[in-house]
Residue, then its C-alpha position, 0 to 999 in steps of 0.5 A: x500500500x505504501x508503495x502504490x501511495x508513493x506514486x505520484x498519479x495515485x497519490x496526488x488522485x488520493x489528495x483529491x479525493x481526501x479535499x473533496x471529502x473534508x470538503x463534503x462533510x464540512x458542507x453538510x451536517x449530516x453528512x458528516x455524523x455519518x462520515x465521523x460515526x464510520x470513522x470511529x467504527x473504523x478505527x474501534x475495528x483496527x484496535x480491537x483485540x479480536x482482530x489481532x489473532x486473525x492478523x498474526x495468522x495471515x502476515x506471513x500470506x500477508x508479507x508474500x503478497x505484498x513481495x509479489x505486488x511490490x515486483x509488479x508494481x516495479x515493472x508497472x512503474x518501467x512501462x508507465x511512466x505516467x504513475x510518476x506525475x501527478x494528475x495536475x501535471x497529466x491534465x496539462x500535459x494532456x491540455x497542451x497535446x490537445x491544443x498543439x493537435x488542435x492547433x496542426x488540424x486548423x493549419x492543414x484545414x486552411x492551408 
């Protein structure tokens, strides 16, 4: 999980999202007891001792998975290079193709 965060696409995506919802509970009332009583549930469940059992028993399947996705994500890092930029960067990247394309399509029409 660390290491999907520590990509630039997927970590600048998840700050979005993160301001859109502190913004949406800030906005509405209710909408922020239901968000506040799920993040108490949320954070009771991952201290609660009950769960600790079932982790200890799945960190060794726990750890080779993470290995395995850590490798894939490693190859999916060298064949895209766009996980590396942020989405700010990959709109504007993207505006200014668009715009160039945009800009050779009127030069041929009027020539």
């Amino acid at each position: 999980v660390k290491e999907v965060l520590n990509l630039s696409l997927l970590s600048s995506a998840c700050d979005v999202v993160s301001a859109a919802y502190v913004s949406s509970k800030e906005s509405h009332p209710c909408l922020r007891s239901v968000c506040d009583a799920a993040e108490k549930g949320m954070r009771s469940m991952t201290k609660a001792s009950c769960v600790q059992p079932v982790l200890a028993t799945l960190e060794p399947h726990v750890a080779a998975a993470s290995e395995y996705a850590s490798k894939g994500l490693d190859k999916l890092g060298e064949k895209l290079p766009l996980l590396q930029k942020p989405v700010e960067q990959i709109l504007s990247d993207t505006k200014e193709l668009v715009s160039c394309r945009v800009a050779e399509v009127k030069e041929a029409v009027s020539s």
